[in-house]
One Martini backbone bead per residue (centre of mass of N, CA, C, O) as a GRO file, in nm:
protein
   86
    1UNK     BB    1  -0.716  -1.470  -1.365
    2UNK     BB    2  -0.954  -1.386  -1.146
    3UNK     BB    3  -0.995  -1.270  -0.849
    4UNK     BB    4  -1.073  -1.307  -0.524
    5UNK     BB    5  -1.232  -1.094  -0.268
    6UNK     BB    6  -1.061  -1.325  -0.073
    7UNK     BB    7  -0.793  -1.408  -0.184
    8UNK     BB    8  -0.655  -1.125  -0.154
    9UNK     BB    9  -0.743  -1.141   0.177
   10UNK     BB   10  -0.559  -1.348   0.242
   11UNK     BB   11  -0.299  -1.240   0.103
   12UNK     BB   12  -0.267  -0.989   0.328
   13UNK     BB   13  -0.273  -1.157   0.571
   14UNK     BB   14  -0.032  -1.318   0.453
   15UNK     BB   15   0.178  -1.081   0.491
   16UNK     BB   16   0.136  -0.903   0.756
   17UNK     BB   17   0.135  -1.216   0.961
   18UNK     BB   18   0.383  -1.409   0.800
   19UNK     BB   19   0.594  -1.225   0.558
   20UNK     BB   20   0.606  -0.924   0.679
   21UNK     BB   21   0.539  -0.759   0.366
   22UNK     BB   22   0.351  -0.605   0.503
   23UNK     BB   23   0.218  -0.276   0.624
   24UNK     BB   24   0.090  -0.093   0.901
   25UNK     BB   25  -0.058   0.063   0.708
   26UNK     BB   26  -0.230   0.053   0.385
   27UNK     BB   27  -0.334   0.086   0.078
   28UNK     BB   28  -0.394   0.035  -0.263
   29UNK     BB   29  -0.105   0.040  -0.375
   30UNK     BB   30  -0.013  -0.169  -0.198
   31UNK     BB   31  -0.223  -0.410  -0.292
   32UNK     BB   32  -0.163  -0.478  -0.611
   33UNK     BB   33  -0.002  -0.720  -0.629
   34UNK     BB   34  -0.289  -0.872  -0.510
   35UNK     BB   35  -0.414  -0.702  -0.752
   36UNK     BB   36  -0.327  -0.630  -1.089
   37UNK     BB   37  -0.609  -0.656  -1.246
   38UNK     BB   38  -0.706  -0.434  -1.106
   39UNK     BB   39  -0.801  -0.152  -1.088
   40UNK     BB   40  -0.750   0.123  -0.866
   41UNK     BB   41  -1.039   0.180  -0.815
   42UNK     BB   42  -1.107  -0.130  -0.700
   43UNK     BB   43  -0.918  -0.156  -0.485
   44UNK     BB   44  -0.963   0.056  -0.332
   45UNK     BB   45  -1.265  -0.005  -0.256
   46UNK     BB   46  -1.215  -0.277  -0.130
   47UNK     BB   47  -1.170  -0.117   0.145
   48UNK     BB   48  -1.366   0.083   0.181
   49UNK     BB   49  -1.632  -0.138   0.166
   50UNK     BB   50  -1.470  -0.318   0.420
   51UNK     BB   51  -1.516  -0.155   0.660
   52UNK     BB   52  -1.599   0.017   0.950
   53UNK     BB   53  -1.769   0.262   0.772
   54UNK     BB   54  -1.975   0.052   0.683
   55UNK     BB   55  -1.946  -0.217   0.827
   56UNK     BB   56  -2.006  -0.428   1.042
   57UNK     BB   57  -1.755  -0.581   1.228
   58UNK     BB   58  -1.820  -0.862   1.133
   59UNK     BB   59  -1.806  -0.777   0.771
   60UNK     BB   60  -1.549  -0.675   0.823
   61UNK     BB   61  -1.175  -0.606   0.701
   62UNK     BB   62  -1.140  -0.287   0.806
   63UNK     BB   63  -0.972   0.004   0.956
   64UNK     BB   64  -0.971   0.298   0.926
   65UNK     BB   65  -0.736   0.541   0.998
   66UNK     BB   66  -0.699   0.705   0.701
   67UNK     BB   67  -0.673   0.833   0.444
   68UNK     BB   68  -0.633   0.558   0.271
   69UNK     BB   69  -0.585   0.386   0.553
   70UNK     BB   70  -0.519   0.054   0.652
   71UNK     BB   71  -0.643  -0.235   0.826
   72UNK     BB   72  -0.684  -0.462   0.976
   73UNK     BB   73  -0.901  -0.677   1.142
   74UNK     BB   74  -0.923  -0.768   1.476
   75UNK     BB   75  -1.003  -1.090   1.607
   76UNK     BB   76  -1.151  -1.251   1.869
   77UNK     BB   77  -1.106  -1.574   1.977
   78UNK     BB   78  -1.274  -1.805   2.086
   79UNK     BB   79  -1.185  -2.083   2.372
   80UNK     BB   80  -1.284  -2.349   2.438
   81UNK     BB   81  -1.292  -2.570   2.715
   82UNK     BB   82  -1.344  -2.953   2.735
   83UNK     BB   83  -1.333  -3.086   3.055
   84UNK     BB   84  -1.441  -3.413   2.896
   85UNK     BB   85  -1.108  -3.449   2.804
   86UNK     BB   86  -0.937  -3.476   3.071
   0.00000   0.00000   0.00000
């Protein structure tokens, strides 16, 4: 079965925030395990593709910091705390 770019995307963020056995910055090669059925080629483009050197910060998953080398996409969540509860 084949995974979707969703799933491998899941799978590397519970790596490197949960199971802490992904370091980054990670490679293509790095991601290998979490697809393995995609050629190295797909690999690559999935990180090349979703980063913020292609898509907008809000689209992208990856942060380019040189070549070959990404890193996961930190977003701040907004939390707001609703007065008329306490």
């Amino acid at each position: 079965m084949k995974k979707s770019d969703q799933q491998v995307y899941g799978e590397i963020c519970h790596a490197v925030h949960v199971d802490r056995k992904l370091k980054e910055p990670f490679t293509a090669k790095d991601i290998r395990r979490f697809c393995p059925q995609w050629p190295y080629t797909r690999q690559f483009r999935f990180l090349a593709e979703n980063c913020t050197e292609k898509l907008c910060e809000d689209a992208a998953l990856f942060v380019r910091v040189s070549r070959g080398q990404y890193r996961l996409l930190v977003r701040e969540i907004e939390v707001s705390i609703n007065e008329s509860s306490h």
